[in-house]
N, C-alpha and C positions, 0 to 999 in steps of 0.2 A: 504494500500500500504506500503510497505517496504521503508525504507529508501533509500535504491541503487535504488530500482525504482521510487523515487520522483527525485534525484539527476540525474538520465540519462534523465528524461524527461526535465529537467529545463537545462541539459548542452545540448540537443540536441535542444532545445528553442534556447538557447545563439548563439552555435554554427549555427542555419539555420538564423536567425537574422544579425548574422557578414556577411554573402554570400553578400549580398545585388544584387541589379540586373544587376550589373558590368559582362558583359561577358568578358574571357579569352581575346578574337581579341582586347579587349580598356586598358588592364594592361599594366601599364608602366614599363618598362626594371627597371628601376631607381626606387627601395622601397622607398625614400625616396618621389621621387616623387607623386608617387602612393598613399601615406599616404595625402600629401596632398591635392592630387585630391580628394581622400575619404571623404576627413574632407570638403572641399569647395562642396563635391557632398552631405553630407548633410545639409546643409546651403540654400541650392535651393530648389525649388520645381519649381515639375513639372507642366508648364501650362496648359498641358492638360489632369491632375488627380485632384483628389481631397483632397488634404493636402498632400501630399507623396514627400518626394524629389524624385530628379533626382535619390538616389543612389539605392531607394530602387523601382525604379519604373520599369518597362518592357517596355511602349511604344516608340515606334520609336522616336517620340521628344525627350523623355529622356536620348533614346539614344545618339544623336545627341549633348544635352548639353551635356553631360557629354565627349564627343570625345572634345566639344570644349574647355572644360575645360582643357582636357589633352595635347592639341594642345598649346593653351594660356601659358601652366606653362612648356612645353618643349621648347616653344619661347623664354622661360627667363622669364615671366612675374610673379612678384610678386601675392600676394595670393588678397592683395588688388585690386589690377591693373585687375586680371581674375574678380574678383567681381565687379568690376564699369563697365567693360565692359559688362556683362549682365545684369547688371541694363541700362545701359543706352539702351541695346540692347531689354528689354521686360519688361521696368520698375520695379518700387518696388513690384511688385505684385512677381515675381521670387523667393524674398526672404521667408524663411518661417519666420523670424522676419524681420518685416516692422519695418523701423526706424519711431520714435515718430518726424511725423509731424505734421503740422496743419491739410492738408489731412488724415492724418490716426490717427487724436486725438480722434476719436468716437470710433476705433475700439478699442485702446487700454483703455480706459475709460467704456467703454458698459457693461464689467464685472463687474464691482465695482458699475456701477448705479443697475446693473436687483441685486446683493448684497444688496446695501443699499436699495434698493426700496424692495423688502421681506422681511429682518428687519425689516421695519419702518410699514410692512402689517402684520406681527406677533403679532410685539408689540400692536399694533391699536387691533385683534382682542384679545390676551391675555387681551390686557386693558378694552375690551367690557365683558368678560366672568369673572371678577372679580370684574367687579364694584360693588358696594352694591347699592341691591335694594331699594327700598322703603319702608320704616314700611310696614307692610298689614294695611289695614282700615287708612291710612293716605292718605287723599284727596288735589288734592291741590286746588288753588282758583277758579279757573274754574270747576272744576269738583263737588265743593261743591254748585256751583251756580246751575250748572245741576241737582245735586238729590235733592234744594231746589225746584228748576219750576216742577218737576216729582211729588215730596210729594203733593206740592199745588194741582196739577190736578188729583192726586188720592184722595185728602184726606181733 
């Protein structure tokens, strides 16, 4: 591939990526506003997708947040203010960063244990596949005792 044709494909990437699922009838008159609807519409996720905010999502819900989001911050309401009201409106789950609570100290911790826990299952087998053997023909005390009772009853 040519250079111009890696660069159209990655600007036509960028460029379908910025769209997000924002239909024309939910832009606010007000860019400034608009920018921040964007910015809070990715911060959400959608309850009834899975991992995807509101901004980039298509279903009808999504829709619906995201109108209420534009509603909230033409109200006057702060960027904070729109955000605790749909937390309190569909809890922490709405956010796509859950704040570090005692409820959701598993989730953020889970990555760092299944980490450290394949580390420490690496090491364990590298440290199995590197141990040094045994002499050959070095018996230990048990086993010297076995080829003594064998010798007697052959021999």
């Amino acid at each position: 591939m040519t250079r111009a044709a890696i660069l159209s494909v990655v600007a036509g990437a960028v460029l379908a990526g910025a769209a997000f699922a924002v239909e024309p009838d939910e832009v606010l008159a007000d860019p400034a506003l608009e920018a921040r609807a964007r910015a809070l519409d990715a911060q959400l996720r959608c309850v009834v997708c899975q991992s995807q905010s509101i901004g980039d999502s298509d279903a009808p819900l999504a829709k619906d947040m995201r109108i209420l989001v534009r509603d909230r911050l033409s109200a006057g309401d702060t960027d904070a203010e729109t955000m605790a009201y749909l937390v309190d409106r569909y809890g922490d789950y709405v956010l796509l960063k859950p704040p570090v609570q005692t409820n959701t100290l598993a989730l953020w911790l889970f990555p760092a244990m299944i980490l450290i826990g394949g580390a420490a299952t690496a090491a364990f087998f590298v440290r199995q596949a590197h141990k040094p053997a045994t002499a050959p023909g070095a018996l230990t005390s048990v086993d010297a005792a076995e080829a003594d009772c064998i010798a007697k009853e052959r021999g």
